[in-house]
C-alpha positions as CSV (number, residue, x, y, z in Angstrom):
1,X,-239.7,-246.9,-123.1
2,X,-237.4,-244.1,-123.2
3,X,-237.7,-240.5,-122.8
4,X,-237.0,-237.8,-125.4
5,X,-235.7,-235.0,-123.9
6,X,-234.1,-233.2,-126.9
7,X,-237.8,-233.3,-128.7
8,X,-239.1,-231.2,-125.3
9,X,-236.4,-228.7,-125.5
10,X,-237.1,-227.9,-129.2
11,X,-240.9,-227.4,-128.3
12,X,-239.6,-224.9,-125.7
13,X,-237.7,-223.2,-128.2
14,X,-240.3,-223.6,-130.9
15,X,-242.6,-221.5,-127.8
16,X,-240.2,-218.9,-126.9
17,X,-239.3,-217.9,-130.6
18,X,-243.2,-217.5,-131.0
19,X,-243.3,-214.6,-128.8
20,X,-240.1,-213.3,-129.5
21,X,-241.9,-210.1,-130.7
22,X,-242.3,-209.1,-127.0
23,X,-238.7,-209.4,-126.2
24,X,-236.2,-206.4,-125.8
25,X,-233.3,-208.2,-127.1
26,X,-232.9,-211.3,-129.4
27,X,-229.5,-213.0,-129.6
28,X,-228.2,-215.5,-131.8
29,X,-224.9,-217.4,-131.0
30,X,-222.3,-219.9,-131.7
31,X,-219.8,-221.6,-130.1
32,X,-217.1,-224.1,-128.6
33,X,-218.6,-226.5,-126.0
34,X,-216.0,-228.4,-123.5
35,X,-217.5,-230.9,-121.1
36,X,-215.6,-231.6,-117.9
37,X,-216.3,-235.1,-118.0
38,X,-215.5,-235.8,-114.0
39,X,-218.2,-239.2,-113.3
40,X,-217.6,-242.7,-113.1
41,X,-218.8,-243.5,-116.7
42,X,-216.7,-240.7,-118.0
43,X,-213.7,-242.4,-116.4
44,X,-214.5,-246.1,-116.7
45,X,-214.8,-245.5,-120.7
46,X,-211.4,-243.1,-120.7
47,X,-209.8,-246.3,-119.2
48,X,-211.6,-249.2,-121.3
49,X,-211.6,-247.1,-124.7
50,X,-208.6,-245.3,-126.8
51,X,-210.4,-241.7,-126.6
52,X,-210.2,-238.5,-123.9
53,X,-212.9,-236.2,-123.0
54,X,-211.7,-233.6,-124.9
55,X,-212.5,-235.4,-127.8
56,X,-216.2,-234.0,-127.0
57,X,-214.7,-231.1,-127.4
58,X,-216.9,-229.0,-129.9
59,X,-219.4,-226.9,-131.4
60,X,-222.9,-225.4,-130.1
61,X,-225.7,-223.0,-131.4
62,X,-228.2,-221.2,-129.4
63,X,-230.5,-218.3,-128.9
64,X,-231.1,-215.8,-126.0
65,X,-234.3,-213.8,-125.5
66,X,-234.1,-210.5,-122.9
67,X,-236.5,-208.9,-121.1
68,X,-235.1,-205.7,-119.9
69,X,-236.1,-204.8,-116.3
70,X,-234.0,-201.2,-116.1
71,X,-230.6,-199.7,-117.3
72,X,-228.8,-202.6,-115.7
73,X,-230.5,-205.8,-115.5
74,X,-232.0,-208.0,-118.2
75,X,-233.9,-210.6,-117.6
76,X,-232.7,-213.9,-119.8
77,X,-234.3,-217.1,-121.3
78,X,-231.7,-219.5,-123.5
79,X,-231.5,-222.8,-125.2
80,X,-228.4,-223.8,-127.1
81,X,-227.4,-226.9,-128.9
82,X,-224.3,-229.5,-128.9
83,X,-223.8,-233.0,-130.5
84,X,-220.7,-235.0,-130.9
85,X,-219.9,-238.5,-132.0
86,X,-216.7,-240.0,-131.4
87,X,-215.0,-243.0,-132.8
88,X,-213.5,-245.3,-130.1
89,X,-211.7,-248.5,-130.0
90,X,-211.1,-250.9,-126.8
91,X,-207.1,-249.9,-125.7
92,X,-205.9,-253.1,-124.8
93,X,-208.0,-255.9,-126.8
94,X,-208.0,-256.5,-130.5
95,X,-209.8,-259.3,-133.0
96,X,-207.4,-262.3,-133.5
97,X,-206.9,-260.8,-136.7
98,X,-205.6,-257.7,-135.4
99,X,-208.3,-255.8,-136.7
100,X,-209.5,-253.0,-134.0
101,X,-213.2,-253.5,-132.0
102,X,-214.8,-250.1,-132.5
103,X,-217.8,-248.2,-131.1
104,X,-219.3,-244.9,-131.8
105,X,-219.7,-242.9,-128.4
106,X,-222.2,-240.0,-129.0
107,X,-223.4,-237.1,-126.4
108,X,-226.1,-234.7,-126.8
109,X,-227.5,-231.7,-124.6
110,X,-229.7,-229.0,-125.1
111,X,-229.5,-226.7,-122.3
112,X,-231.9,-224.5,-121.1
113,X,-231.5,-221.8,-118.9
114,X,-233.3,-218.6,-116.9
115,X,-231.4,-216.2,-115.5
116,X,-230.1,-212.7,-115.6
117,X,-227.7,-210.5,-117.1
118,X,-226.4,-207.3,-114.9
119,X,-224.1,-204.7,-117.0
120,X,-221.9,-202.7,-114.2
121,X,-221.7,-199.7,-116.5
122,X,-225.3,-199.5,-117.8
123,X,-226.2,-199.3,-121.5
124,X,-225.6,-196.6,-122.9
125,X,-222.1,-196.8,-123.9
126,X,-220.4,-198.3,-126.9
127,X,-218.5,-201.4,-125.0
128,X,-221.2,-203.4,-122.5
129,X,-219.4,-205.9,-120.0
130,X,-222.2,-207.6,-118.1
131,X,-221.9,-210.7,-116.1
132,X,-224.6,-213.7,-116.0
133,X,-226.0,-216.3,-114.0
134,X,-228.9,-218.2,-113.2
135,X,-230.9,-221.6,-113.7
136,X,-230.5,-224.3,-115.9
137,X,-232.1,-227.6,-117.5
138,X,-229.9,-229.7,-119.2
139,X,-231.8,-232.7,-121.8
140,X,-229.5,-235.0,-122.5
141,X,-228.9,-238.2,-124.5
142,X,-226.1,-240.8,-124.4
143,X,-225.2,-243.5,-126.7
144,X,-222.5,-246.1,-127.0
145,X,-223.2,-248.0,-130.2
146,X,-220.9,-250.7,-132.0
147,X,-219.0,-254.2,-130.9
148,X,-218.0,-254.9,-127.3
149,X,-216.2,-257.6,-125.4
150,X,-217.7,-260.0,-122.9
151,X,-214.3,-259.9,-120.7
152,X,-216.0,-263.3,-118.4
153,X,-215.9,-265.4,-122.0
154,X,-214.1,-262.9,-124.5
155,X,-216.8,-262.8,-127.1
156,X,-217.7,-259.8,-129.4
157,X,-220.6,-258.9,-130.0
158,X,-222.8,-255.9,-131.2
159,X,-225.2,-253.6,-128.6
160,X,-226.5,-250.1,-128.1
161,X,-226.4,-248.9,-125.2
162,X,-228.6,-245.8,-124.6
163,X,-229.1,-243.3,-121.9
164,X,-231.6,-239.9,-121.2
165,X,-232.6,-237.6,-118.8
166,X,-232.7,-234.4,-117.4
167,X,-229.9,-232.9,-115.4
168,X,-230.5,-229.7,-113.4
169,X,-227.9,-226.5,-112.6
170,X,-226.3,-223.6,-112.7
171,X,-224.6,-221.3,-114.8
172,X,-222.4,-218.5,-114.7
173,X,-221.0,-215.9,-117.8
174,X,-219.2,-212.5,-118.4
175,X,-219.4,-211.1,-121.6
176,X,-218.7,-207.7,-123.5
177,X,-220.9,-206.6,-126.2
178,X,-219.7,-203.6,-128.8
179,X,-222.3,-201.9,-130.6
180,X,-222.0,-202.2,-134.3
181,X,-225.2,-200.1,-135.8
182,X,-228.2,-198.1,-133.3
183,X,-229.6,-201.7,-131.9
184,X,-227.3,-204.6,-133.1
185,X,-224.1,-205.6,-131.0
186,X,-221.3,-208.1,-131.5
187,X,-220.7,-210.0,-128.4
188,X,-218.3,-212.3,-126.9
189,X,-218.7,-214.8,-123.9
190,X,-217.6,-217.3,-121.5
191,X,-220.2,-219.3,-120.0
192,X,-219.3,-222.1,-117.3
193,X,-222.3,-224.9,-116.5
194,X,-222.6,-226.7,-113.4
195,X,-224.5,-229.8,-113.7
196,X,-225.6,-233.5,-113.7
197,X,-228.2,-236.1,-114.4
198,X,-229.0,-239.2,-112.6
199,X,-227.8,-242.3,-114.5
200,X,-231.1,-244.5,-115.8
201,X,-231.7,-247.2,-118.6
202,X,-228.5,-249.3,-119.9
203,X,-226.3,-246.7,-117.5
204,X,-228.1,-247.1,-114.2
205,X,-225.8,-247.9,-111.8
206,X,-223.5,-245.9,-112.7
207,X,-224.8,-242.9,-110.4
208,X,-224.5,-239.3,-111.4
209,X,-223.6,-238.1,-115.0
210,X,-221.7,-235.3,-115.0
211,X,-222.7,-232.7,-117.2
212,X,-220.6,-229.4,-116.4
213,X,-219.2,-227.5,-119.2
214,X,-217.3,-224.5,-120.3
215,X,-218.1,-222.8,-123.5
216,X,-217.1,-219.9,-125.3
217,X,-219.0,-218.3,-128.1
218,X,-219.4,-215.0,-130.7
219,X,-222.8,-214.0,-131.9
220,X,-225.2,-210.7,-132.5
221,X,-227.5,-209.3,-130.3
222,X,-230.4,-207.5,-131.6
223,X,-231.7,-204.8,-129.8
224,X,-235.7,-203.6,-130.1
């Protein structure tokens, strides 16, 4: 039986949105996700398979709650969003027909992270650099679906493989906000994730999965 670690993160958000009310600052943002993709699967299927890890490059949406704990600090609960499929095909084998043997490689993560925000200059100003770090939880699921090659007796056939977990980290972010109207903001930042997951299911032996990322996003930040 396997986990479903996506359906956990969306009842966290579904929990933090319900008390919202009580935060100081709700922000909403969206984004350009770029996994690093530095593991032995990511390599082995670089090698096997006509596609490069920026090919996962792509978008995300989340949502940051703040708890304000003076002029300087915040203190800050996130979960964001990113799914991407890619079509692949084997480099160096085709059907005796020529036709291509293809797959459909798809990642998905939901991190989650706790952490804090600390603006140098305080908040009273119209710019706001601040720089961020903290925790993370990173739900993830994997999934190689499509036609593959036995290379011991060269026959195709269909599978899924499928893989989920939970990966653990850190992040780090600077940002600067610019205040639009008394309470909302435009804001811009880069955030950089350090993290992994422990191979299971159809991926097992394949040891850690390397889940760092870079991402850079735009959103609004709302003010109470």
């Amino acid at each position: 039986m396997t986990t479903k670690p996506l359906g956990a993160a969306l009842l966290f958000s579904s929990l933090v949105a319900a008390g919202s009310a009580q935060a100081d600052s709700f922000t909403v943002r969206l984004g350009y996700l770029s996994p690093r993709g530095d593991s032995r699967l990511w390599a082995e299927n670089v090698a096997t398979f006509d596609y490069v890890v920026n090919d996962f490059n792509w978008l995300f949406g989340g949502a940051e709650f703040d708890l304000e704990l003076n002029e300087f600090v915040d203190l800050a609960i996130g979960v964001d969003g990113y799914n991407r499929s890619v079509v692949s095909r084997y480099r160096d084998f085709v059907r005796d027909d020529g036709t291509e043997i293809l797959q459909d490689v798809s990642l998905r993560v939901a991190p989650i992270t706790f952490g804090a925000r600390f603006f140098p200059a305080g908040k009273f100003h119209v710019l706001l650099p601040y720089v961020s770090g903290g925790l993370g939880l990173y739900p993830f699921e994997y999934r190689e679906e499509g036609e593959f090659i036995d290379l011991d007796t060269a026959e195709i056939f269909g599978a899924t493989y499928y893989d989920s977990g939970l990966g653990t980290g850190v992040y780090a972010a600077a940002g600067l906000e610019a205040s639009l109207t008394h309470g909302v903001f435009l804001f811009g930042e880069y955030r950089r994730h350090f993290a992994s997951a422990g191979h299971r299911g159809d991926f097992g032996s394949y040891g850690d999965f390397d889940l760092d990322a870079s991402q850079l996003s735009l959103g609004f930040s709302f003010r109470f």
